[in-house]
LOFI-761089 format. One line per field, with one value per residue (C-alpha): residue in one letter; x, y, z; residue number from 1. Coordinates in steps of 0.05 Angstrom, whole numbers, plus 32768, in hexadecimal, padded with zeros to 4 digits. Example, Ala and Ser with C-alpha at 12.3 -4.5 7.8 and 13.67 -1.06 7.14 Angstrom:
! residues 2
aa = (a s) .
px = (80F6 8111) .
py = (7FA6 7FEB) .
pz = (809C 808F) .
i = (1 2) .
This chain:
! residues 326
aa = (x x x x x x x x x x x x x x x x x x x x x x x x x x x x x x x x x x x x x x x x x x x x x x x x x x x x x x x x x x x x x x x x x x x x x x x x x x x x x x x x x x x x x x x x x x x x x x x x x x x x x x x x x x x x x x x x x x x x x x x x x x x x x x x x x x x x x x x x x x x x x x x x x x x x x x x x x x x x x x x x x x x x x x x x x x x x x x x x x x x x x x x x x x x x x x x x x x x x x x x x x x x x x x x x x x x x x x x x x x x x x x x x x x x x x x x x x x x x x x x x x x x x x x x x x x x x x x x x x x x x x x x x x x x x x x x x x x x x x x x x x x x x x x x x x x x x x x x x x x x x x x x x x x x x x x x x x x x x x x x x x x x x x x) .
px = (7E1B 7E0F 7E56 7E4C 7E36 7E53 7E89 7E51 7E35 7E72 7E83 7E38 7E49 7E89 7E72 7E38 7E6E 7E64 7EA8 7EC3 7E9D 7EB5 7EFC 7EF6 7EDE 7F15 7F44 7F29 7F19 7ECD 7E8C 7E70 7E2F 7E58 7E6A 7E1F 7E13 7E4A 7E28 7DDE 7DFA 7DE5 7E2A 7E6E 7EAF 7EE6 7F21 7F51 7F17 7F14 7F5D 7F63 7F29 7F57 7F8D 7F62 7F42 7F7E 7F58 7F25 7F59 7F55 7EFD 7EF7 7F27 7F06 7EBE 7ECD 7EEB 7EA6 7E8B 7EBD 7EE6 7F11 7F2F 7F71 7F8E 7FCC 7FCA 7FF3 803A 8067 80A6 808D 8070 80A2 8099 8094 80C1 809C 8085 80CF 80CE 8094 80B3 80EB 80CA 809B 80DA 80FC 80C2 809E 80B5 80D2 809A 8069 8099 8090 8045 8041 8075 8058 8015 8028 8056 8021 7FE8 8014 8024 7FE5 7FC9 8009 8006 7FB8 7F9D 7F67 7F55 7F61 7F68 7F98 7FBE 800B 8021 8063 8076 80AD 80D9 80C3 80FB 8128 8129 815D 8188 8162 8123 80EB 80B2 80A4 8060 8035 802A 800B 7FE1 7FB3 7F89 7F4F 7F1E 7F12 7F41 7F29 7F4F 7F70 7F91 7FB8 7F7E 7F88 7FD4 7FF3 8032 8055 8098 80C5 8086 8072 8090 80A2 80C5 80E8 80F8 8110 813D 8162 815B 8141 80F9 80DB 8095 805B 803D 7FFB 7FF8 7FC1 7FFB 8036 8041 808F 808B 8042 8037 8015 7FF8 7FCE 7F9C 7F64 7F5C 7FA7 7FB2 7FFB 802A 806B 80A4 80DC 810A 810B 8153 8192 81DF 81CE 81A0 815D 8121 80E1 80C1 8090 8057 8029 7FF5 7FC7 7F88 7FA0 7FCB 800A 7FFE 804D 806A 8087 80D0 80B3 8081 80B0 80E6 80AF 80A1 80E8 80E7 80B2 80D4 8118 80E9 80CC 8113 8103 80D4 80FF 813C 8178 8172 8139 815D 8182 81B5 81A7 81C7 8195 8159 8148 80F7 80CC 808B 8051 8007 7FCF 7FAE 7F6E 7F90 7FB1 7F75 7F56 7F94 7F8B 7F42 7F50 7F8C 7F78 7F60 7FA5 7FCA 7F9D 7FB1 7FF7 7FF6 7FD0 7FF8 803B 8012 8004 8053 8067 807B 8063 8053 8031 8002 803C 8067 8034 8017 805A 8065 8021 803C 806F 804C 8024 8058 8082 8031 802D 806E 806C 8027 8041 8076 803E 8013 8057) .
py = (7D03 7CFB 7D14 7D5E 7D57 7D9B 7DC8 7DF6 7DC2 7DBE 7DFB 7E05 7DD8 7DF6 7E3C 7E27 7E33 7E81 7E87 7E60 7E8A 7ECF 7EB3 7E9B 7EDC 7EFD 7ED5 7EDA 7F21 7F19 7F23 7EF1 7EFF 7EF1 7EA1 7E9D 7EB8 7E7D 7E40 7E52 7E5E 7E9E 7EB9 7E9B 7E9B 7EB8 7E84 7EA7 7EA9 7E5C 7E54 7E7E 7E54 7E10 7E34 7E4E 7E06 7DD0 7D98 7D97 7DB0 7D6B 7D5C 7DAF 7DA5 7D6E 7D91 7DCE 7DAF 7D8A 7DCE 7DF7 7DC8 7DFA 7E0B 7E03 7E06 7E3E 7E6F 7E73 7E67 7EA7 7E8E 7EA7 7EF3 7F22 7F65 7F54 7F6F 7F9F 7FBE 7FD5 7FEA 8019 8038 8044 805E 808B 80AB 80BE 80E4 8102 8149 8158 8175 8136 80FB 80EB 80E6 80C7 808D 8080 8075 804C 8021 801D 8007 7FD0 7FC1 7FC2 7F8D 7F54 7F5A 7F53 7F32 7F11 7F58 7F3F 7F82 7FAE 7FF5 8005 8048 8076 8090 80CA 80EC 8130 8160 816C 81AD 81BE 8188 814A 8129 8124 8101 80DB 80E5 80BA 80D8 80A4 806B 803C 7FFD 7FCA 7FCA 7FD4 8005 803C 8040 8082 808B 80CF 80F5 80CB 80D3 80DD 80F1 80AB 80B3 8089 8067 8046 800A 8035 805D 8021 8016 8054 805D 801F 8012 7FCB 7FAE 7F97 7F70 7F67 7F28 7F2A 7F70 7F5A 7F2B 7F53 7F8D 7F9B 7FBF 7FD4 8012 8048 805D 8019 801D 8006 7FC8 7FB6 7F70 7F6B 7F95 7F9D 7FD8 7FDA 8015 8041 8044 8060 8069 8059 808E 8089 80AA 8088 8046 801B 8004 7FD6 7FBE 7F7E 7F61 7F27 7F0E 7EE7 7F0A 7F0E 7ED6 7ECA 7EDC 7EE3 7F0D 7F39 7F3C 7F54 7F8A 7FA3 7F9B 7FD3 8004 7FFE 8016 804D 8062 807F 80A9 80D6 8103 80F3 812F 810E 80D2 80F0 80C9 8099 80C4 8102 80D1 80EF 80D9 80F4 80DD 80F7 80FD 80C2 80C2 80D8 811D 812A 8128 815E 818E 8169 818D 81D2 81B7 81D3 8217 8222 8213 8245 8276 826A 8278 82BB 82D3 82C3 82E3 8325 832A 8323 82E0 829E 8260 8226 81EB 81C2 81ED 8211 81CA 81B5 81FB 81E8 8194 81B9 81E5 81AC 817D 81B2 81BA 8170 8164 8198 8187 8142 815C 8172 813C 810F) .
pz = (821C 81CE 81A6 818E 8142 8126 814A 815A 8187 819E 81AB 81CB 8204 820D 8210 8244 827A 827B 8299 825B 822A 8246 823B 81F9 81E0 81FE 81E1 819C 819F 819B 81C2 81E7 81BC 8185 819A 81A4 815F 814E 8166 8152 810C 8103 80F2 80DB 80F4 80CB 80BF 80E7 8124 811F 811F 8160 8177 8173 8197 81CF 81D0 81D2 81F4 81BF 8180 8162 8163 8153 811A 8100 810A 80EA 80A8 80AF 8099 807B 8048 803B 8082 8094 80D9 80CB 809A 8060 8076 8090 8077 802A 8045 8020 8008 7FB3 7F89 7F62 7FA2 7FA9 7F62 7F6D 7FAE 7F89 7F4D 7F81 7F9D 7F6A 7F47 7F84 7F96 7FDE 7FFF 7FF2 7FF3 803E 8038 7FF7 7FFE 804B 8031 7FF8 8030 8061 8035 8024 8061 807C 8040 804A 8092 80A0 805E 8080 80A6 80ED 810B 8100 8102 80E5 80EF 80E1 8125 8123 814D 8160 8142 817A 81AC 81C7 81A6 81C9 81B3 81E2 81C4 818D 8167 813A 80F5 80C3 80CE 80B0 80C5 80B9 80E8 8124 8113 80DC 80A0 80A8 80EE 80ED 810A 8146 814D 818E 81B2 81C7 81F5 822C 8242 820B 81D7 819D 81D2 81E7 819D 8188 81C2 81B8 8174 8170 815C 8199 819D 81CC 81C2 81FD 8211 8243 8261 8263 828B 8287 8236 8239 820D 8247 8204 81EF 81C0 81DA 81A3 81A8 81BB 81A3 817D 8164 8151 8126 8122 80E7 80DD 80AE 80B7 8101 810D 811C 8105 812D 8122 80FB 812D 8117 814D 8142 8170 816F 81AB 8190 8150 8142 8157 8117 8105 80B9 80CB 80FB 80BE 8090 80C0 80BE 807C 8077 80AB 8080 8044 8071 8076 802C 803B 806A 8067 807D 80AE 80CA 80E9 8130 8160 8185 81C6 81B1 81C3 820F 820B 8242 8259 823E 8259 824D 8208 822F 8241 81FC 81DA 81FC 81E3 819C 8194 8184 8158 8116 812F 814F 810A 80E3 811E 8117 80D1 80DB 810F 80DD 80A3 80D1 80E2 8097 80A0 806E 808A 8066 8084 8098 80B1 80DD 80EF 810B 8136 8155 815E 8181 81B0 81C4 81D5 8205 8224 8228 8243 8278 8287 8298 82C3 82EC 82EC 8302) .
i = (1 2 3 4 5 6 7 8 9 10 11 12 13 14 15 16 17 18 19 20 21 22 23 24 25 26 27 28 29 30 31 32 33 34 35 36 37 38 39 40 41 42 43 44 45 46 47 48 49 50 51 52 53 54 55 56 57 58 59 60 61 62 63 64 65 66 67 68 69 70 71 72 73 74 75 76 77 78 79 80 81 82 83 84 85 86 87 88 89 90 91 92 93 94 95 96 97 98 99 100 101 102 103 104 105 106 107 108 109 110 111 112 113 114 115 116 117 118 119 120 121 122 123 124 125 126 127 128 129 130 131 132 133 134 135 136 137 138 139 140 141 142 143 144 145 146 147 148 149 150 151 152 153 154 155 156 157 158 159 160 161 162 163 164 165 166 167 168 169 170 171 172 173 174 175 176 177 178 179 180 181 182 183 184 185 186 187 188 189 190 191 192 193 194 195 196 197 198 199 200 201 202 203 204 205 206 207 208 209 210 211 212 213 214 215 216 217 218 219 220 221 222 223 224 225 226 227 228 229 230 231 232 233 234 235 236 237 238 239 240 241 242 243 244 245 246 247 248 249 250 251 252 253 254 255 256 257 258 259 260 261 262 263 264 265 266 267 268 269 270 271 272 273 274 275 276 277 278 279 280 281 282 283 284 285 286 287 288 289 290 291 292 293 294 295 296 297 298 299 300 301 302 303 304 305 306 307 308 309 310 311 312 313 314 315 316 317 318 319 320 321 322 323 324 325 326) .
């Protein structure tokens, strides 16, 4: 058999094996058509797709290494190197600045977005895949909180770019649950291969993922979640301190009445994405009711304030719903 004389060869005669194909594409996150597309030339990897195709290909890293620079000069086998991935200096400066100049009612939203965009461009520069999102603890009822909600998010694609209109309720069952409740980052490096953390709540492109508490004087206010699709995506201890580094800025954005106990964290289970959805849909038409109904009793409520009544409503439907279900 003559030697292979470009990795797409290469890769052709590996991929022949449809068994081997399928599980290449799975472990790169790509279609099968896509590999195709790959060897006939009629598309190009990105680098961090060739990369993953040396580590899901050990026995041939050294002759696909050497094929690929072949082609593409400029490819190098790891990306630029963790250990330098810190959050730059005037970033701080600008948090900082935002802060102290934004008034009460918008500093939450405006410093989240502002952390999360940046976020979102040092953690996934080469747009991988991925989502970071702000998920809080539901204010308490009856002195204990129950649930924990997503409220912010952003991602590159396959994600869209703006995710709160896809928040849901996340509780016991799920890893920013597991976070929140004992106040340490915790990470899921294959969620296809472990079972024992697995959010109940997995986004459907989430191959790995990782939490860090949002945290201050001991107290806890929810997490930062940031999900990737690619397995093994943080495996790196820089990469996991930058992510902290970002939920102790998050800590800005919130007051300090916002953060609760650690003993006050009693998180139930919730119902499957699927069914929350459903009570998601009329969402909007039950906050303008709310804020009729407080208009016709001589009462004023405003957007948020109405939009939270309704949060709440839905959670003790959720959560009671669930009871049933379980």
């Amino acid at each position: 058999m003559d030697e292979p004389r470009t990795w797409r060869e290469l890769l052709g005669t590996i991929i022949s094996d449809t068994h081997e194909r399928q599980r290449l594409a799975e472990e790169l996150g790509v279609t099968p058509t896509t590999l195709g597309r790959w060897v006939s030339g009629t598309s190009d990897p990105r680098p961090q797709n060739l990369r993953l195709l040396l580590k899901a290909l050990p026995q041939y890293r050294e002759q696909l290494q050497e094929l690929i620079q072949a082609e593409f000069e400029d490819f190098v086998t790891a990306p630029s190197d963790d250990s330098s991935l810190e959050i730059p200096a005037a970033f701080y400066a600008r948090i900082f600045r935002a802060r102290a100049t934004t008034t009460e009612a918008m500093r939450y939203w405006s410093l989240s977005n502002l952390i999360l965009q940046q976020a979102l461009g040092q953690l996934d520069p080469d747009h991988m895949g991925m989502a970071v999102r702000v998920v809080r603890c539901m204010p308490p009822k009856e002195g204990k909180i129950r649930s924990l909600r997503e409220w912010l998010g952003l991602g590159t694609p396959p994600w869209g770019g703006e995710l709160e209109h896809k928040a849901m309720f996340l509780s016991a069952e799920s890893l920013s649950g597991y976070v929140v409740s004992s106040c340490r980052p915790n990470a899921i490096q294959n969620i296809d291969e472990e079972h024992s953390l697995i959010p109940a709540h997995r986004d459907p492109y989430e191959r790995s993922a990782s939490a860090h508490p949002i945290l201050y004087a001991g107290r806890v206010a929810g997490c930062f979640l940031v999900s990737s699709t690619q397995p093994y995506y943080f495996l790196s201890q820089a990469r996991l301190t930058l992510i902290q580094q970002y939920a102790d800025l998050l800590a800005l954005a919130f007051d300090p009445q916002e953060f609760y106990d650690p003993k006050d964290i009693e998180l139930r289970v919730m119902p499957d994405q699927s069914i929350q959805r459903q009570y998601f849909m009329q969402f909007r038409r039950r906050v303008s009711e709310v804020m009729m109904e407080a208009t016709r009793s001589g009462h004023s409520l405003n957007n948020l304030q109405a939009e939270q009544l309704v949060w709440q409503e839905l959670e003790d439907k959720l959560l009671e719903l669930s009871l049933r279900l379980n």
